[in-house]
N, C-alpha and C positions, 0 to 999 in steps of 0.2 A: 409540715415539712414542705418546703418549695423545690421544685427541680428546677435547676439553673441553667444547663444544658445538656441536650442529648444528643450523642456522635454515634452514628453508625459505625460499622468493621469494615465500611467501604472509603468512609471519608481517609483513612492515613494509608489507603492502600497507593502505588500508582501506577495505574491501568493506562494505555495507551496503545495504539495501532503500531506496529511496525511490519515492517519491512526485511524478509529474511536476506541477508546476501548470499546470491549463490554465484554461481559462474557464468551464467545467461546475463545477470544484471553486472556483472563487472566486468563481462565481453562488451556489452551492449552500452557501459559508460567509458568504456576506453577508447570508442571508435567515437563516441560524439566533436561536433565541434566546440568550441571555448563557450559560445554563445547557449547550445543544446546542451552543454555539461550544467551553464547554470541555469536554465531552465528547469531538468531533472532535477536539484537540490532542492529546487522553490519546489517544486512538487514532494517531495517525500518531506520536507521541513512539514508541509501543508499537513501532510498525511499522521505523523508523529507526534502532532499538537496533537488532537482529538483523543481522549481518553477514553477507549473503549474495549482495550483487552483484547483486539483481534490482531493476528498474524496474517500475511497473504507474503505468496511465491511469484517475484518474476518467473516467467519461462517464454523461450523463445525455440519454435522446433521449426525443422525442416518439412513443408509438406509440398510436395513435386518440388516444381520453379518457385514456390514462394514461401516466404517466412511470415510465419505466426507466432506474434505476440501475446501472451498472456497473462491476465495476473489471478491466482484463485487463492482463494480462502483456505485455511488450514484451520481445523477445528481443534477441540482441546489434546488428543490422542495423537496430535501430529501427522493427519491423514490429507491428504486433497479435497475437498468439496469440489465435486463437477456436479454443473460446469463450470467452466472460469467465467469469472464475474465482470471482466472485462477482456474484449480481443481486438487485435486487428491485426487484417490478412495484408502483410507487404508494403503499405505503405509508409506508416511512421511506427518507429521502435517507442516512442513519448507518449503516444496517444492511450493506450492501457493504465498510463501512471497519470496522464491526465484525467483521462474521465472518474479516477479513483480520488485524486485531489479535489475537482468540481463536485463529487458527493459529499469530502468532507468539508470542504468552505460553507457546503449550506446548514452542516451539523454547527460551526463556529459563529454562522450569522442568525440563528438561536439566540 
């Protein structure tokens, strides 16, 4: 007897990263401009190619004078993983979802 082929219970599954919507990420896309809107897209497109089964939370809070972007991981039970895995204090609300996209481009250029 020959085997012809053999599939794992992973090959027909489809796992991939996203992106939860919450209300910090659709505050924070409604204030962009036309140019930083498509920005954002090419990034979360970036993010939602990569087949990996993980979740992560925009969040954006108030700390004093400044705003803090963040994005963290959610593990299988729907909890937080601190720290957030990406941040930044007040300067750009993109840069979180950028540095999250430059991780995956190097997972795609594999």
């Amino acid at each position: 007897m020959r085997i012809q082929n053999i599939q794992s219970g992973y090959d027909n599954q489809n796992f991939k990263a996203k992106l939860v919507d919450t209300y910090a990420m659709r505050k924070i896309k409604a204030g962009l401009t036309s140019r930083e809107a498509d920005t954002f897209e090419k990034y979360v497109n970036i993010i939602e190619k990569v087949k990996d089964d993980k979740t992560y939370v925009y969040d954006a809070l108030l700390a004093g004078n400044n705003r803090v972007y963040k994005i963290h991981e959610i593990d299988k039970n729907g909890n937080l993983i601190n720290p957030a895995l990406f941040a930044d204090y007040g300067k750009n609300p993109l840069n979180p979802l950028k540095q999250l996209a430059r991780r995956y481009e190097n997972y795609l250029k594999r």
